[in-house]
C-alpha positions as CSV (number, residue, x, y, z in Angstrom):
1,X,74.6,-25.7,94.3
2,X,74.7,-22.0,92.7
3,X,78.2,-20.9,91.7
4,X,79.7,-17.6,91.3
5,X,79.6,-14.8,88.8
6,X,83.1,-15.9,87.4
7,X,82.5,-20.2,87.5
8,X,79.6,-19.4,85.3
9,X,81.7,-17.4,82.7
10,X,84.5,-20.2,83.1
11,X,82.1,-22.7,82.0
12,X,80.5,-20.6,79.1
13,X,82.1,-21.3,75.5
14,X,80.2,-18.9,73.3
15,X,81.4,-18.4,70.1
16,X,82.9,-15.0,68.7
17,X,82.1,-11.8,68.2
18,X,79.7,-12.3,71.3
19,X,76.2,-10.4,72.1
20,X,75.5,-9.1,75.3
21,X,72.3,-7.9,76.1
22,X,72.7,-5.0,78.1
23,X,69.6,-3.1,79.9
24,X,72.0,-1.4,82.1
25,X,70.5,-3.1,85.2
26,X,72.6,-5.2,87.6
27,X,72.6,-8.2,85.9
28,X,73.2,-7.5,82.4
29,X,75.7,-4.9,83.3
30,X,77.5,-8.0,85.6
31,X,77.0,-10.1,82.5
32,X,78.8,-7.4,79.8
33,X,81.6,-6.5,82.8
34,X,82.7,-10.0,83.4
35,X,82.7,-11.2,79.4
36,X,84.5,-8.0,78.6
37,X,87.1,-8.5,81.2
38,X,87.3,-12.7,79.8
39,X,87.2,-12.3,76.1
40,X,88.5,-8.2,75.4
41,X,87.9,-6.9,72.3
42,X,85.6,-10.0,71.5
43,X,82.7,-8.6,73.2
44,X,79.9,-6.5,71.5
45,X,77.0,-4.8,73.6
46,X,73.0,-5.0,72.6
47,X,70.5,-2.5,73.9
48,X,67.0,-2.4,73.1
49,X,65.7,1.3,74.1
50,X,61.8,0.2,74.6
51,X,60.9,3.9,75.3
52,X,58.2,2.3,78.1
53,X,59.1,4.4,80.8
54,X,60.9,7.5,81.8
55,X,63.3,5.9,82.7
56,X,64.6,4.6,79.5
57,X,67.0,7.4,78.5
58,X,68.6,7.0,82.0
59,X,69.2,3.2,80.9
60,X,70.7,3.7,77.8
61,X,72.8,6.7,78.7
62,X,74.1,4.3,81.5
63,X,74.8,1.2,79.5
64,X,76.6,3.9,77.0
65,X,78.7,5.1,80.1
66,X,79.4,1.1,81.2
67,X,80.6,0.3,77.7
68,X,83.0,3.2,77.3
69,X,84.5,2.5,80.3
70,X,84.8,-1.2,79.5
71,X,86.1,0.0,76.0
72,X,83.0,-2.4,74.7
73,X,81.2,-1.0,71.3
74,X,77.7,-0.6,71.9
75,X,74.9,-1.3,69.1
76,X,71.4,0.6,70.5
77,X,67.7,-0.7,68.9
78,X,64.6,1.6,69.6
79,X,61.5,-0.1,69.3
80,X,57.8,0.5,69.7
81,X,56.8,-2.0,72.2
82,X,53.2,-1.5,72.8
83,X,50.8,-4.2,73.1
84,X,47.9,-5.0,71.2
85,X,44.6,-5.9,72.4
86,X,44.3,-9.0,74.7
87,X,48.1,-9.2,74.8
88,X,50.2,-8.7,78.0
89,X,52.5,-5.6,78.3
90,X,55.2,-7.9,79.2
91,X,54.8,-10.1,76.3
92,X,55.0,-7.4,73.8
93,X,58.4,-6.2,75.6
94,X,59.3,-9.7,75.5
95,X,58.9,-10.6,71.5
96,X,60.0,-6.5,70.6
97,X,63.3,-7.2,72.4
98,X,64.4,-10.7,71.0
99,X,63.0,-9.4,67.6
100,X,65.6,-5.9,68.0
101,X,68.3,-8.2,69.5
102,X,68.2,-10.1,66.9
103,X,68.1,-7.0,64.3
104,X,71.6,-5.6,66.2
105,X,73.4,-9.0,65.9
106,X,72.8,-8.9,62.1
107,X,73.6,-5.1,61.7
108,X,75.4,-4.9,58.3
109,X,76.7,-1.3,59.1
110,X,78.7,-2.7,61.9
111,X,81.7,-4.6,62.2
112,X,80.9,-8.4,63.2
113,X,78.3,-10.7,62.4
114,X,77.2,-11.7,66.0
115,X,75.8,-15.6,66.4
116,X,75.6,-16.1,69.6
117,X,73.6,-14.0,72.3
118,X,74.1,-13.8,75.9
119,X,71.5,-13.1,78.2
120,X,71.3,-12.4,82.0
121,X,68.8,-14.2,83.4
122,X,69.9,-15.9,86.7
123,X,68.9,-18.4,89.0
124,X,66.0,-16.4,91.0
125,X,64.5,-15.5,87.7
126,X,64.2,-19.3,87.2
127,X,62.8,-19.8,90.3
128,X,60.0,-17.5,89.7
129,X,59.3,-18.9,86.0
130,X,59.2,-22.0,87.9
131,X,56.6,-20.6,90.5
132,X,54.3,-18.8,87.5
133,X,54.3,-21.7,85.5
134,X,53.1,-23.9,88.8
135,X,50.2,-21.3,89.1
136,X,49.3,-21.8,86.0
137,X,49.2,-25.6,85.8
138,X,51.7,-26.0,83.4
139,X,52.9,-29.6,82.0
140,X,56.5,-30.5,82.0
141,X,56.9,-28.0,78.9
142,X,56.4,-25.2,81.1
143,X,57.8,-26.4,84.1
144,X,61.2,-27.2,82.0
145,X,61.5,-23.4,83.1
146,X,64.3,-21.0,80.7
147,X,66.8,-23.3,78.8
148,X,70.3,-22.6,79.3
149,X,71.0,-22.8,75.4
150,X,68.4,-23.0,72.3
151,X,68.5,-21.5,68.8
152,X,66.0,-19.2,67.4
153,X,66.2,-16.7,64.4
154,X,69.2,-18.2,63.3
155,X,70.7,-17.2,66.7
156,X,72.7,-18.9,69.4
157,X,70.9,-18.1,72.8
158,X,72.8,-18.3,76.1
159,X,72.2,-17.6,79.7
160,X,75.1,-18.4,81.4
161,X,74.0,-16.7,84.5
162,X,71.3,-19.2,85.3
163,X,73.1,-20.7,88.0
164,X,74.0,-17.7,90.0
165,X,71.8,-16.1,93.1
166,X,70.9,-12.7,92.4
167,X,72.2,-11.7,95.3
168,X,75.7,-13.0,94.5
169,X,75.2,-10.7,91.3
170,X,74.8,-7.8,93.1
171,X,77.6,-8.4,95.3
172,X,80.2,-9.2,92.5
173,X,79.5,-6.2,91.0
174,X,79.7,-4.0,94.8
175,X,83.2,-5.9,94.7
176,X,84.5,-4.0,91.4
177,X,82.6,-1.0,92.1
178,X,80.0,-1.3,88.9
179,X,77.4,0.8,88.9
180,X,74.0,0.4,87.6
181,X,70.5,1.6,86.9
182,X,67.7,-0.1,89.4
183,X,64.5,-0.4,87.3
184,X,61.3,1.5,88.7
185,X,59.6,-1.3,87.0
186,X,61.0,-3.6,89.8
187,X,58.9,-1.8,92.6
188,X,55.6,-2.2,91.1
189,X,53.4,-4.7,93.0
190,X,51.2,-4.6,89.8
191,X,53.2,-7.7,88.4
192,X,53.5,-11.0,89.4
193,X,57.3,-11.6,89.1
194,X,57.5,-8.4,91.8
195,X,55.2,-10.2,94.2
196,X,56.9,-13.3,93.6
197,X,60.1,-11.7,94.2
198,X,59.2,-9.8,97.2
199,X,56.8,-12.0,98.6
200,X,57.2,-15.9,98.4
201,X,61.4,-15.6,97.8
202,X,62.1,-14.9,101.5
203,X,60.0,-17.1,103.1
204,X,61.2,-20.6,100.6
205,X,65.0,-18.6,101.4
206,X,63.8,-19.0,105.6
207,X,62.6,-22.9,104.9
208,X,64.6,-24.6,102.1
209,X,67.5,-22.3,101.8
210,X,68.5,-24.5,99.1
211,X,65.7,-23.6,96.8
212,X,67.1,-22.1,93.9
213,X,69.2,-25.6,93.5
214,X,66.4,-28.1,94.0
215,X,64.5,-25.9,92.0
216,X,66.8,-26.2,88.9
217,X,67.0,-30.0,89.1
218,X,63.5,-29.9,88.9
219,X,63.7,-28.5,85.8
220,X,65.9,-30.0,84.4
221,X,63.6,-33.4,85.2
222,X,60.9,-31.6,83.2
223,X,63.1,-30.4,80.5
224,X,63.3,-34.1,80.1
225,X,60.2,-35.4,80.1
226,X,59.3,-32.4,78.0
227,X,61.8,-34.1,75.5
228,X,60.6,-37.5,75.6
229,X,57.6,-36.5,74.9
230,X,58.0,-34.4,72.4
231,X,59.9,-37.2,70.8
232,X,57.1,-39.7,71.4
233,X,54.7,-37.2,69.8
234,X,56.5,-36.9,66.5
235,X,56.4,-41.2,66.4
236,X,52.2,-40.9,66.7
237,X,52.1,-37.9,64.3
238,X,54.2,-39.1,61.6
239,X,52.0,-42.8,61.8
240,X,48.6,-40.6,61.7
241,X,49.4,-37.8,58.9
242,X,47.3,-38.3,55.6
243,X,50.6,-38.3,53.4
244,X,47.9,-37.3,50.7
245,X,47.4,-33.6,52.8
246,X,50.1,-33.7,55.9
247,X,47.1,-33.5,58.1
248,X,46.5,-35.7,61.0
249,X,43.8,-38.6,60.6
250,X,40.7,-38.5,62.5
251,X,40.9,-42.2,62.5
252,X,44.3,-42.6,63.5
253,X,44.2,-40.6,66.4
254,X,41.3,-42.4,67.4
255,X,43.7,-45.2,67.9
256,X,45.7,-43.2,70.3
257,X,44.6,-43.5,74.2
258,X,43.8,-40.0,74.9
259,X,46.7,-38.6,76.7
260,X,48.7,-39.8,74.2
261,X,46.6,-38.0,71.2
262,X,46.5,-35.0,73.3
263,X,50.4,-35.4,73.1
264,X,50.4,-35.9,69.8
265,X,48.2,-32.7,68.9
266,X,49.7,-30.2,71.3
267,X,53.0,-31.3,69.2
268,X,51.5,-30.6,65.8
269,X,49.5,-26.9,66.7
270,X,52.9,-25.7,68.2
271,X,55.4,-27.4,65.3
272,X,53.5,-26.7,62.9
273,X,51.1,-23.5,63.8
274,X,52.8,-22.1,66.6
275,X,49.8,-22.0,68.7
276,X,49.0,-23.5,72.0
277,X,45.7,-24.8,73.2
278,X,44.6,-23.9,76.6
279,X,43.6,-27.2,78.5
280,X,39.8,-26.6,78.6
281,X,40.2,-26.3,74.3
282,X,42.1,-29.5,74.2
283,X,39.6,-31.4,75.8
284,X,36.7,-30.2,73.8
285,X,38.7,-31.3,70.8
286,X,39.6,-35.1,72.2
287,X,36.1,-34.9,72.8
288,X,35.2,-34.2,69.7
289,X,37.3,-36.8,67.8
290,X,35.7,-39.7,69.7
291,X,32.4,-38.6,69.0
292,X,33.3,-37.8,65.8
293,X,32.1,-41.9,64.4
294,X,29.7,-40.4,61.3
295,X,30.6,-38.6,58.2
296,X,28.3,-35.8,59.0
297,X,30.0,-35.1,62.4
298,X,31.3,-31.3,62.7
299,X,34.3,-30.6,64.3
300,X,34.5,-26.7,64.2
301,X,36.7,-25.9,67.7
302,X,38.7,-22.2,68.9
303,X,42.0,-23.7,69.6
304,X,44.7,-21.1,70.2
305,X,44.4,-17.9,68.0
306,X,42.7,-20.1,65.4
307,X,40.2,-23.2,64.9
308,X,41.2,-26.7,64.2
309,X,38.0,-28.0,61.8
310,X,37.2,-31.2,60.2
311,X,38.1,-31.7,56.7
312,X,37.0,-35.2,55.6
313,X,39.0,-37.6,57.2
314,X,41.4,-35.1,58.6
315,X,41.5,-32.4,60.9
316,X,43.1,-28.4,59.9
317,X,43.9,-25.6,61.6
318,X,43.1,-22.1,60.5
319,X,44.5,-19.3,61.8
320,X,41.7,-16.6,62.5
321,X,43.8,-13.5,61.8
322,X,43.7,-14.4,58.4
């Protein structure tokens, strides 16, 4: 079942000083209001100014309004958050803002070195991470959905909100008479998570009005999986690395049914490479390696942003940027 705004905070045990990152829409300012009013004076806000819009001033003059009213100190990044070429606008966001909330938690100029980081992400948002990962035939890694808890940059990452209705958010926050800042960003049809939002929400909300909870046990079944066979994969790489290079064995993987060296080498490009293969690349290279019986065989494949080539009796990965 979802709970309430303040059964979420009761259960959340972050550790002090505490990040909040703040955009100054509804859930973030939720987010700051109720740990403010739970841990006072313990409670620092994190705002990263992405300068994307118009209305970007508006959010951080709000979020500065919030925090001196909750008597919370506020730490603002401004960032540069275009995209390159071939990569998404929202991605670009994405990796600026963890990069500049991680920037403000380490800010030497200001009192308190923060290690944990809470975000606002709730339970609809995991519904339609859920529903974009289905539509783009993800495997249990993607359906797992957005973790509750995970470390990254030296940083503890929460989202303690993540079983909470938006709806509820927004009515919690109507209750104390909160004010926030609607992003125009939310009312463009151009992205997915809108549609998704305003299209397939109400209709799963009409027929399974439990949806958000079924949803979360499902990925939480994934998030396991995901686990095991990440687990699995680490027993098949360590038997099949050349402890001569640290590269996996041609031969060794041959020994390996295929879903299992697939495993095995979707493991190694995102442990070790942080690159993912697309589907269609992984099963040119499992091709590859059991054809791959002669020493004059070439094995030369695009696999993520680099190519994974044959060297000997091993196979590398080179990153093409370099």
């Amino acid at each position: 079942m979802t709970i309430s705004v303040d059964e979420a905070l009761a259960r959340f045990q972050p550790a002090f000083p505490l990040g909040v990152a703040l955009s100054g829409g509804a859930d973030s300012s939720a987010l700051l209001a109720g740990c403010a009013q739970r841990w006072p004076g313990q409670v620092i806000a994190l705002h990263v100014n992405h300068g994307l819009q118009a209305a970007a001033s508006q959010f951080e003059a709000a979020c500065q309004t919030l925090c001196s009213s909750l008597n919370v100190p506020l730490r603002v990044a401004r960032v540069d958050a275009g995209h390159s070429p071939g990569q998404s606008p929202e991605d670009a966001a994405r990796i600026a803002r963890y990069t500049a909330l991680a920037s403000l938690a380490g800010d030497e100029t200001s009192a308190g070195h923060i290690a944990h980081i809470a975000l606002a992400q709730h339970a609809d948002d995991q519904v339609e991470t859920l529903l974009l990962a289905l539509s783009r035939g993800a495997g249990p890694a993607g359906m797992a959905g957005m973790p509750a808890h995970w470390e990254r940059m030296g940083l503890h990452w929460h989202r303690p909100l993540l079983e909470v209705a938006a709806a509820d958010i927004r009515h919690w926050m109507r209750q104390r008479s909160i004010g926030w800042v609607e992003d125009p960003s939310n009312a463009d049809m151009g992205f997915t998570r809108n549609r998704i939002r305003a299209d397939l929400l109400p209709p799963l909300q009409a027929c399974f009005p439990h949806f958000r909870d079924t949803f979360a046990r499902a990925a939480q079944h994934s998030a396991a999986a995901s686990a095991l066979l990440d687990e699995l994969a680490d027993i098949d790489l360590l038997a099949s690395l050349d402890p001569a290079t640290d590269a996996p064995q041609i031969k060794a993987l041959q020994l390996l049914r295929a879903p299992r060296q697939a495993n095995a080498l979707r493991h190694w490009l995102k442990t070790r490479f942080a690159t993912t293969p697309s589907t269609a690349q992984l099963q040119a290279l499992l091709a590859q390696i059991t054809a791959c019986t002669t020493r004059g065989h070439h094995i030369d494949i695009r696999v993520g942003c680099g190519f994974v080539r044959r060297d000997g009796a091993v196979l590398r990965w080179y990153n093409s940027a370099l």
